[in-house]
N, C-alpha and C positions, 0 to 999 in steps of 0.2 A: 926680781921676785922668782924663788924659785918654785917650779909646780910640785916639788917633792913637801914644800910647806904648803901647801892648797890642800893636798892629800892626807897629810898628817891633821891639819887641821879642822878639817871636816872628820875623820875617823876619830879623832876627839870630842868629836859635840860643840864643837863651835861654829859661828855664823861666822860665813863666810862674806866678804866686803865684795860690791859690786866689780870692781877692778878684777876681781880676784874671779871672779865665775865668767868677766869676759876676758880673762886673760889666758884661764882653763879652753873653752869653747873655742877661743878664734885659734890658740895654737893645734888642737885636734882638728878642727876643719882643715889647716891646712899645713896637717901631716907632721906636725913638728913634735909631738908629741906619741909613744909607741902606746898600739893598743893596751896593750899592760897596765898602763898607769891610770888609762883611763878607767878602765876595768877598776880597779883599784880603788879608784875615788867615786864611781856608781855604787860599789858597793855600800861606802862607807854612807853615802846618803842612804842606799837601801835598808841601813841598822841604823843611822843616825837621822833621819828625815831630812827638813828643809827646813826656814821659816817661810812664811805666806809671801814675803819682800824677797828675799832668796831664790823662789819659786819663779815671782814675777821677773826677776833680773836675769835667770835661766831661762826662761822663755824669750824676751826679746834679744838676749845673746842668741840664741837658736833661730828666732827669725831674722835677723837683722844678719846672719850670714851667708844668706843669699841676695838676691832680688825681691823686691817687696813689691807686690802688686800697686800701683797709683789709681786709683778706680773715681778719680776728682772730674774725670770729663766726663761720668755715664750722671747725669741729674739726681736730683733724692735722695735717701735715706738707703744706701743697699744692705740687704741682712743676708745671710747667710745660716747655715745649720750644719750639727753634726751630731752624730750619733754612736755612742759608745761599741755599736754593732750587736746583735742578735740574730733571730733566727725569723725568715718570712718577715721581715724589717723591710718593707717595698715603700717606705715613705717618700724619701727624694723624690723617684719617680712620679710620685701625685704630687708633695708638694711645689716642684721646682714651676710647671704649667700653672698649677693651682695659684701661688701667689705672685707671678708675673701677672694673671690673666685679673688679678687683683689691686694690677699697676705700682706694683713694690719691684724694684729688681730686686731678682734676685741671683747674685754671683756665687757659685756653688764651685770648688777645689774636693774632688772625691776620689778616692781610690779601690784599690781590689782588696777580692777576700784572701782571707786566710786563714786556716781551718775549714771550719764549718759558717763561718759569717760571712755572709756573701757581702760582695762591695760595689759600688752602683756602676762601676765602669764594666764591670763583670756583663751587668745586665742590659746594659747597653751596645756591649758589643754583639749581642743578641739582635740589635736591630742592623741590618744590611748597610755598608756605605758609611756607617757616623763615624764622626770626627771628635776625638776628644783630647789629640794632643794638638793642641792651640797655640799658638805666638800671642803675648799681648796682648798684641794690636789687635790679632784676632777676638780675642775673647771680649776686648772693649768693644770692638766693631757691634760683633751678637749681642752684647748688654746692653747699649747704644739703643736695636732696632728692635730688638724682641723683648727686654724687660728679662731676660733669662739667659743662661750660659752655663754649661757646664765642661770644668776640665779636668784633665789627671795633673796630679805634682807633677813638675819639672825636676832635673836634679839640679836648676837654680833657685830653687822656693826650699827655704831653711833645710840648705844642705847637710846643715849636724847633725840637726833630728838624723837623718835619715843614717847616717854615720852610727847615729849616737845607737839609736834604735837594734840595727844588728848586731850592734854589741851587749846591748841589753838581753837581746835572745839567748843570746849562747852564753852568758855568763851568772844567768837566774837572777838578774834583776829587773825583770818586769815588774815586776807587783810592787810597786814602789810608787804611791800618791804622787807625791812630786814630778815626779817623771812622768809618768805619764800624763799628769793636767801637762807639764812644759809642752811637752811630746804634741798631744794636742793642739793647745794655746798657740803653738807658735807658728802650727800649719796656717791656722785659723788666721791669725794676724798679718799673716806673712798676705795673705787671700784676698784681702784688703776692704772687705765688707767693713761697715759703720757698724753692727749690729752683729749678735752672733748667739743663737737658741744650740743650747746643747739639750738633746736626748740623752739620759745616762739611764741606761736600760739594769735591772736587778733581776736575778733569778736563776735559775740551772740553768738557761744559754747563754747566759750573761756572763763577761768579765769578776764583774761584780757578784757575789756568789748574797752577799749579806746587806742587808739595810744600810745598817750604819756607815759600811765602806761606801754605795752609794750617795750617801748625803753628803760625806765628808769629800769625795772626789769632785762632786757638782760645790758644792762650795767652795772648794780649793781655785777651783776654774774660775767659777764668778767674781771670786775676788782676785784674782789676775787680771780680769775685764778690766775690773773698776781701777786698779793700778796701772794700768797701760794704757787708760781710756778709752776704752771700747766696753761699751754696755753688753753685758753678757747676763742671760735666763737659762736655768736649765730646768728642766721637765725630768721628773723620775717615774721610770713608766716599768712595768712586769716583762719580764723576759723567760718565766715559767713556762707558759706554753708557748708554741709561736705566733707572732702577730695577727696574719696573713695567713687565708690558706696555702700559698704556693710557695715549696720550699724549689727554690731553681731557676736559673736566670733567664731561659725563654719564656717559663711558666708563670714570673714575677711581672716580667715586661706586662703579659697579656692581663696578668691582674689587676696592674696599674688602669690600663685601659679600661677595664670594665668599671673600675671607683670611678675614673674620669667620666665615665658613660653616665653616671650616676646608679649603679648596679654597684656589684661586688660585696667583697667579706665585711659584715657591719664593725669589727673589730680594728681593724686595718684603715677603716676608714673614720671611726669616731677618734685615733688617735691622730691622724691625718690634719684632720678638722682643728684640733686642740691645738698641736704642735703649732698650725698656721695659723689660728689665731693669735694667739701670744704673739708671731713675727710679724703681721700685722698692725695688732698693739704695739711691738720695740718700734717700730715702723713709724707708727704715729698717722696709722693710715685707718684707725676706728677706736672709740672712746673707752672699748672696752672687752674683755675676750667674750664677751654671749656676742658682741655685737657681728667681734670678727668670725667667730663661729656661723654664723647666720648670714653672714656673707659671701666667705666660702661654699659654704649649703649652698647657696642661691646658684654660685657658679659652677658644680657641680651640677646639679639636677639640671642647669640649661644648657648645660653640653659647651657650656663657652670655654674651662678650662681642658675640656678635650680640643677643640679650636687650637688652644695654647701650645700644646703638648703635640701635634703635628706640624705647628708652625716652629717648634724648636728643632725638632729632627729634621725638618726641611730646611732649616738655617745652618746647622752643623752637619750635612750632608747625607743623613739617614735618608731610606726608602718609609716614607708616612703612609706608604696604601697599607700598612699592618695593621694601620688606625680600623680599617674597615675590612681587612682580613690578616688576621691574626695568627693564618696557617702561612702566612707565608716567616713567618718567624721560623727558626729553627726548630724541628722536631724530632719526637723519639719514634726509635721503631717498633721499641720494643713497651706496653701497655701491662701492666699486672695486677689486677684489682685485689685489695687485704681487704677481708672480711672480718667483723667480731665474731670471735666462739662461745661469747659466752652472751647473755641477754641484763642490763643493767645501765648503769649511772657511768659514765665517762669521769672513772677519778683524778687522772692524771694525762696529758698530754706533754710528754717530758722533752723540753726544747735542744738541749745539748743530744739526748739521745736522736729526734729525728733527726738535726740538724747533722749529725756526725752516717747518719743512712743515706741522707741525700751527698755526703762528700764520697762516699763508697760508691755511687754509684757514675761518679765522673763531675760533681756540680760545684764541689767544693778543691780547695787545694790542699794539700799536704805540707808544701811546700814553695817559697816562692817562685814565681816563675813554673811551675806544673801547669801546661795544659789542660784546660776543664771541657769538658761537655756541657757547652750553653743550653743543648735542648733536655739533659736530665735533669732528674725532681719528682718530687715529692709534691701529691695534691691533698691536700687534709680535707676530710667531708664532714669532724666533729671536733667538738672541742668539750673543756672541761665544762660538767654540768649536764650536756644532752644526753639524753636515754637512746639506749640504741637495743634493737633484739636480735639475737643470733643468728649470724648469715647478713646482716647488715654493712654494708659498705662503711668503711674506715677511710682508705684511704686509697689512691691510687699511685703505680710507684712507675714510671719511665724513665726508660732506660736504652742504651745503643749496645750496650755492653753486657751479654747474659750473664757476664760470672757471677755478679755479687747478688743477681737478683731475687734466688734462694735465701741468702743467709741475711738479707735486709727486708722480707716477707718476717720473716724468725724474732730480727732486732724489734721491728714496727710492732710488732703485737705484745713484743717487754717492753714498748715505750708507751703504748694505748692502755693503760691500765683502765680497768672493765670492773665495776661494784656493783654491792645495792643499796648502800649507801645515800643519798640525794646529797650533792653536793652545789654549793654555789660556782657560780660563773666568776671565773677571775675579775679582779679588781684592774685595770690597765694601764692608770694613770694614778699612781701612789702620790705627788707630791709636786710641790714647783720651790726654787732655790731663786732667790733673788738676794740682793743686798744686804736684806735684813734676814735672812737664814731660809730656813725651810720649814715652809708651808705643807701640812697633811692637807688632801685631799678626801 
């Protein structure tokens, strides 16, 4: 078989035979084939798509060419979550304690940001001492004892993607469904969860710019689940504004804390709540999402999944006394309160714009591998809908680094747009994607 007919055959519009996507895949992993060609044939998926089976057979090519997590000795149902990435997105954080402390494990595979999306290992290395690059052994050991575990990919967990991925950057085919669910899915799988809740966030911080790409991406995914047998739900939730008040990874950590405290942003935490209910429900660990909503509520407000969430930093080597001071996290030196000028309706709280103020100011990366400032960020004091009057706190911007912090005072107050208009409070949770398609909310 030659790969120059894979390539020709797919830049025609034809479905390509499972042989053929794992005959493409395993000769790229392992260098037999020049970036060229590969290039060559992303593209032609990028004009020509996939089929749904296509899709699926790309995906377990891509996991199936590393190491596949075996997670058969941690007991249960384990689930797992991922999130298309957005802005002030501090959910892992609350849910990883929150539904261990719910007796679900749950095994978590997460990575870093890039851009302006922050990535949970980012905010983790915010805490002193943790441990996230794990052996195996390790990571079953913690799933084993604590019901929770969280690690960075290896560059033995579906090494193509990771191949594949670079080359998708630099040759403009990101934006391509297929690819991206495979991209996804085969992290996912490779991860070794039973169970798998995808967040696929919509909106101006979002990947996802438009509805319909949303539903059609969470479907795309779902039904990979269902073909490679693993039950997969995805949640479509608003990425217009930010989540969370805290755009920054020392600043996210401590926000995490304070939802677990049963405090924090009601936003941030009602989608918290939802997200964990449903994995709960895949879980089969409550009859029904009010029930596991109500559940988690309960371990919240009693301080048990905070309990969780310093027994996990203690098991992966983190310093827990953050739990009860949260100054000892990284901090900024530099404080800079934005006030509104004008007195009015909060009409817009624009997610890509803050989220691209807080990369300016060290929190975010540019590029991989860039150095970040854990302790800058962005703290949001309103969001869309609240009245505010001129001279009123907006936001607060820290920083270590004085250059940008002029011209991101400048950016924050074009991205707080100020009416008099009354407008509604964003909507959070647009939708859920199962089996049988997509459910409005």
């Amino acid at each position: 078989m030659r790969l120059l007919d894979i390539i020709t055959k797919k830049r025609d519009g034809f479905v390509l035979t499972d042989l053929e996507i794992n005959t493409l895949i395993h000769a790229y992993t392992n260098d037999e084939i020049p970036d060229y060609q590969m290039a060559a044939w992303l593209m032609s998926v990028y004009f020509q798509g996939m089929t749904i089976e296509e899709t699926a057979t790309l995906t377990m090519a891509m996991a199936n060419s590393g190491n596949m997590m075996d997670l058969t000795a941690v007991p249960g149902i384990k689930v797992d979550k991922h999130s298309t990435g957005g802005v002030a997105d501090t959910t892992t954080l609350i849910l990883a304690p929150l539904i261990a402390a719910a007796g679900v494990p749950i095994a978590k595979m997460s990575g870093r940001g890039l851009g302006f999306t922050g990535g949970t290992l980012d905010k983790l290395d915010a805490i002193a001492g943790i441990k996230t690059t794990l052996s195996q052994s390790e990571f079953i050991s913690i799933l084993q004892k604590h019901n929770v575990a969280v690690i960075g990919q290896s560059i033995d967990i579906a090494p193509a993607d990771g191949k594949i991925y670079a080359l998708r950057d630099v040759t403009a085919t990101v934006e391509s469904i297929p690819l991206i669910a495979s991209s996804i899915m085969s992290k996912k799988i490779a991860a070794g969860a039973n169970k798998i809740l995808l967040d696929v966030k919509v909106g101006k911080g979002a990947f996802m710019k438009k509805m319909e790409d949303a539903i059609k991406l969470a479907e795309t995914m779902v039904h990979i689940g269902q073909l490679v047998g693993r039950e997969t739900r995805a949640i479509v939730s608003s990425m217009d504004e930010p989540l969370g008040q805290a755009i920054g990874n020392s600043l996210e950590v401590q926000e995490a804390i304070n939802i677990l405290s049963g405090r924090g942003e009601e936003s941030l935490r009602h989608v918290s709540l939802f997200l964990g209910a449903h994995m709960l429900h895949m879980a089969r660990a409550v009859p029904n999402i009010t029930v596991g909503y109500e559940t988690l509520t309960k371990l919240l407000d009693n301080k048990i999944a905070l309990a969780k969430f310093k027994e996990f930093i203690l098991a992966q080597g983190g310093n827990a006394n953050i739990i009860d001071n949260p100054n000892l996290l990284p901090q900024a030196k530099i404080k800079v309160k934005v006030v509104s000028t004008d007195r009015g309706f909060v009409q817009m709280v624009d997610a890509a714009k803050i989220g691209n103020c807080a990369m300016r100011l060290g929190a975010g990366r540019e590029y991989k591998g860039q150095k970040i400032d854990l302790a800058a960020g962005i703290m949001l004091e309103q969001r869309v809908g609240d009245f505010v009057e001129k001279g009123q706190l907006l936001c607060t911007i820290y920083a270590n680094d004085e250059r940008h912090v002029k011209e991101v005072q400048a950016l924050l107050l074009d991205a707080i747009k100020i009416g008099s208009d009354k407008v509604s409070k964003t909507k959070l949770v647009l939708g859920t994607v199962d089996i049988q398609g997509f459910q409005a909310i």
